[in-house]
C-alpha positions as CSV (number, residue, x, y, z in Angstrom):
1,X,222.3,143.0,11.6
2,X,222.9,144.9,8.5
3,X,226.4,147.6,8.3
4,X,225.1,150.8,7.0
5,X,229.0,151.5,5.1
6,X,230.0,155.1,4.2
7,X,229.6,155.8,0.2
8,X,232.8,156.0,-1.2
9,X,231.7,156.3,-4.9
10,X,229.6,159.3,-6.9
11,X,227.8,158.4,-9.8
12,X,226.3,162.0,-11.6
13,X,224.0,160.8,-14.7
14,X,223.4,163.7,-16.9
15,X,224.3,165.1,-20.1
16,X,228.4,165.0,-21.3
17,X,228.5,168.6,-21.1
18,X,230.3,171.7,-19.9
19,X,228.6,172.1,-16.9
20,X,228.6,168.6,-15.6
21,X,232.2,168.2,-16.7
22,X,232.8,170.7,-14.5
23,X,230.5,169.9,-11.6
24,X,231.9,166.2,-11.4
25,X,236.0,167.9,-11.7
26,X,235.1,169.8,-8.5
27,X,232.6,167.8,-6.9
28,X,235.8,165.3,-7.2
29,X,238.3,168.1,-5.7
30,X,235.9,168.6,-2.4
31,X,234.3,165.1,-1.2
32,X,236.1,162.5,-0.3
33,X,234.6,160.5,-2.8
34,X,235.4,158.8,-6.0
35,X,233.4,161.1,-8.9
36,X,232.5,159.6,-12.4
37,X,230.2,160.9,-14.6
38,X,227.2,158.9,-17.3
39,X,225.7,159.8,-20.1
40,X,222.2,159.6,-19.5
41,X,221.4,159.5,-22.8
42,X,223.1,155.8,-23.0
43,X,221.4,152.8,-21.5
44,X,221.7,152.6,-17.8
45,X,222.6,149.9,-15.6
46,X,221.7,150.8,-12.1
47,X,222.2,147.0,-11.1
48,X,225.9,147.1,-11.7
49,X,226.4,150.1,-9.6
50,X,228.6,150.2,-6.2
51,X,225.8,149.9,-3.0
52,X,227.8,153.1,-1.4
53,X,227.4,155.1,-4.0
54,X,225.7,158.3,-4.0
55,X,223.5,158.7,-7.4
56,X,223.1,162.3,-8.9
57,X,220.4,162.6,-11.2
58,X,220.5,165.8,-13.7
59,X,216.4,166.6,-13.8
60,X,217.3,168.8,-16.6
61,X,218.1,166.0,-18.9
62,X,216.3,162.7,-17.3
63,X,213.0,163.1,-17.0
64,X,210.9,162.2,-13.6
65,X,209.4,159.2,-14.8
66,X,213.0,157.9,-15.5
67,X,214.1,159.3,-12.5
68,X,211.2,156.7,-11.3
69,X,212.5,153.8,-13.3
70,X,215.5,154.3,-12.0
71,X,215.1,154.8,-8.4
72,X,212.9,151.3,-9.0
73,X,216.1,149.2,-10.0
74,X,218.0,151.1,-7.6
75,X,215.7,149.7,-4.9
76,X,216.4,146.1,-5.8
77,X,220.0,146.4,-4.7
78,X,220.5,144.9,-1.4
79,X,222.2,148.2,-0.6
80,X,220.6,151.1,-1.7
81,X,222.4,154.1,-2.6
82,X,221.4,157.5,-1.8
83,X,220.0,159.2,-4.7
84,X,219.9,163.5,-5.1
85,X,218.5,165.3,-7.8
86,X,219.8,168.5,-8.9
87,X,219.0,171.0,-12.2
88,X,216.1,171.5,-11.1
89,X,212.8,173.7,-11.7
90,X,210.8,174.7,-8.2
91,X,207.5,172.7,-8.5
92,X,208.6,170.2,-11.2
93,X,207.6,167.0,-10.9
94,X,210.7,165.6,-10.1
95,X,209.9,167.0,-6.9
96,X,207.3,163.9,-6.5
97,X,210.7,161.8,-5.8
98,X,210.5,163.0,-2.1
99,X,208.5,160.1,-1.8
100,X,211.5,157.5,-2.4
101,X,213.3,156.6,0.9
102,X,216.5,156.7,-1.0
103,X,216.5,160.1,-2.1
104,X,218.3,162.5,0.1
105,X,218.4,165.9,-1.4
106,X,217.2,168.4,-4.7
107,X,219.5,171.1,-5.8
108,X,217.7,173.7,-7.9
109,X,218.6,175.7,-11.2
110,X,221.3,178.4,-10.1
111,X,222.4,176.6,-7.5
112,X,226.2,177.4,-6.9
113,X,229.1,174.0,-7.0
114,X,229.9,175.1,-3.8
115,X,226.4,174.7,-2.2
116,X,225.9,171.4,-4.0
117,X,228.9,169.9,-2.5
118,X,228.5,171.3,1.0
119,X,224.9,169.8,0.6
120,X,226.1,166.5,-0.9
121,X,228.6,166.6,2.5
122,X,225.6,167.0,4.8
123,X,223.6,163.7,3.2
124,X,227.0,161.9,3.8
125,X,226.6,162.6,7.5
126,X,223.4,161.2,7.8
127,X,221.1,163.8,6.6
128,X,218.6,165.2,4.2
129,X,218.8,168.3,1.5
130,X,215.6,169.9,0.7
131,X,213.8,173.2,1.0
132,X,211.9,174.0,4.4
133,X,209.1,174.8,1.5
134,X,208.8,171.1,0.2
135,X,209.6,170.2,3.5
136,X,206.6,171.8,4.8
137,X,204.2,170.9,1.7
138,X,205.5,167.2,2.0
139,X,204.7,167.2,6.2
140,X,200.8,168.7,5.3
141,X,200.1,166.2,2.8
142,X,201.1,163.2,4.4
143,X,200.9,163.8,8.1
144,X,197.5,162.5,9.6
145,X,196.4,162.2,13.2
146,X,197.0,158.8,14.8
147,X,193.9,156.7,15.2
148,X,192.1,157.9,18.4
149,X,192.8,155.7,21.8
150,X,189.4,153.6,23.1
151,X,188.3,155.0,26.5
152,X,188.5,151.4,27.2
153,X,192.5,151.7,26.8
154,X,192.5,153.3,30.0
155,X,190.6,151.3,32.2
156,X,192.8,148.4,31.7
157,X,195.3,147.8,34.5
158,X,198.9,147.2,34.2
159,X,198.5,143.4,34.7
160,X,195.1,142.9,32.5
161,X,197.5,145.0,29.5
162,X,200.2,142.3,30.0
163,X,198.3,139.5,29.7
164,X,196.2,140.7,26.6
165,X,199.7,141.6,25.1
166,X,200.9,138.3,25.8
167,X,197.5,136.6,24.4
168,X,197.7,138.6,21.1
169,X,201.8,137.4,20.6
170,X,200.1,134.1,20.5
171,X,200.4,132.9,24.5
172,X,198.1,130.2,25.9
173,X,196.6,130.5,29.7
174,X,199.4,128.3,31.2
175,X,202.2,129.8,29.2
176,X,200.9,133.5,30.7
177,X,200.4,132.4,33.7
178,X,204.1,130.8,34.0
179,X,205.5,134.2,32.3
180,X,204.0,136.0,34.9
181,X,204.3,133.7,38.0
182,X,200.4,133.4,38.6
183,X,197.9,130.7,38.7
184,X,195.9,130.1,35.4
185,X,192.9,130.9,37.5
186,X,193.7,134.5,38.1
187,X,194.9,134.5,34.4
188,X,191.2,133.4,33.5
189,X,189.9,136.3,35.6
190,X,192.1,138.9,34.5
191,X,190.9,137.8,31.1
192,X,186.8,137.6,32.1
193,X,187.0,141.5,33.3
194,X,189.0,142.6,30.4
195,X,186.4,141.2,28.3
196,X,184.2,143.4,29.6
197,X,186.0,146.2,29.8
198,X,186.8,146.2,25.9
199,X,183.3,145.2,25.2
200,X,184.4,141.4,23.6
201,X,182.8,138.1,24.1
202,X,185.6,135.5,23.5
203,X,189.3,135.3,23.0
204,X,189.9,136.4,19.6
205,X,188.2,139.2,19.4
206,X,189.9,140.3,22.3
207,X,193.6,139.5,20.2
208,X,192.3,141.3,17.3
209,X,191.5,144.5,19.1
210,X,195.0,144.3,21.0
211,X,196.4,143.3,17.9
212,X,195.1,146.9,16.8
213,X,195.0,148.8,20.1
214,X,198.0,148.0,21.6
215,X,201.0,149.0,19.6
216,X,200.7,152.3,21.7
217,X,201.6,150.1,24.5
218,X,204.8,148.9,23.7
219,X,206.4,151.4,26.4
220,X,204.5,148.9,29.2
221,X,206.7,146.1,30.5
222,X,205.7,142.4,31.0
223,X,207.0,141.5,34.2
């Protein structure tokens, strides 16, 4: 089982300017993490990297397809650190890096040092940064309807959805019918009326319509 350890490194990549001079002095001053600052203008080596890191990217200075690029060698590390973007425009395309499972949080143009590191503090504790309006565009893009249940689903009993789960892990009459303390003969009957209640003529179609029908069962036990 894999550790999920705190970060204890901040990485901003950006211009060497003023403003990120400053953002990295005080970022440093209020999280309890180690703060270092890139050039971005220098060639990168996400690969050498700490895993607990969290990754700033400056969208005024890195474009989004290098914010891709990056975020691509990022996701080779066995550890992936979490990646915000800040500097940025509402409705740029770095907005498009929602998408990436590693990337916690944007901070926008104007955004105060303050409300970046309280933001910063909140992905730290396990959450996410972003506005409830890219929240809400991202939801209605990607959300769909789950594929609608068969009627058939429903006419199963309890002990014909065991022993079609157990057939579609792979599970031969005599191993069900040992799992489930029952003679291979009633195993053989459960399976003749679930045929027909599914509307299959043999064995593997019946696995390959369990194997796509019956992940909404996972709740039922196998006794």
């Amino acid at each position: 089982m894999d550790i999920v350890r705190p970060a204890n490194r901040l990485i901003l990549l950006g211009q060497k300017n003023i403003q990120n001079s400053l953002l990295v002095g005080f970022l440093h001053q209020r999280l309890p993490l180690e703060c270092e600052m890139l050039d971005s203008s220098l060639e990168l080596h996400p690969d050498t990297w700490p895993s607990q890191s969290v990754i700033c990217l400056d969208g005024a200075s890195i474009r989004a397809e290098r914010c891709t690029q990056i975020l691509e060698q990022i996701q080779q590390k066995e550890s992936n650190p979490q990646v915000v973007v800040y500097n940025l425009d509402p409705g740029s395309p770095h907005e498009q890096l929602i998408q990436w499972p590693e990337v916690c949080g944007f901070f926008y143009k104007g955004a105060s040092q303050s409300h970046m590191s309280k933001g910063i503090m909140s992905i730290l504790s396990g959450e996410v940064w972003f506005s409830r309006r890219l929240l809400n565009t991202f939801m209605s893009r990607f959300r769909r309807a789950p594929a609608r249940t068969p009627p058939a689903l429903y006419s199963l009993t309890k002990r014909e959805k065991q022993i079609l789960h157990l057939s579609a892990s792979g599970a031969k009459n005599a191993e069900i019918a040992d799992r489930l303390n029952v003679s291979t003969h009633t195993v053989k009957t459960h399976m003749y009326n679930l045929f027909k209640k599914i509307n299959v003529s043999n064995r593997i179609q019946a696995i390959n319509w369990a194997k796509e029908h019956l992940p909404s069962l996972e709740s039922e036990l196998v006794d």
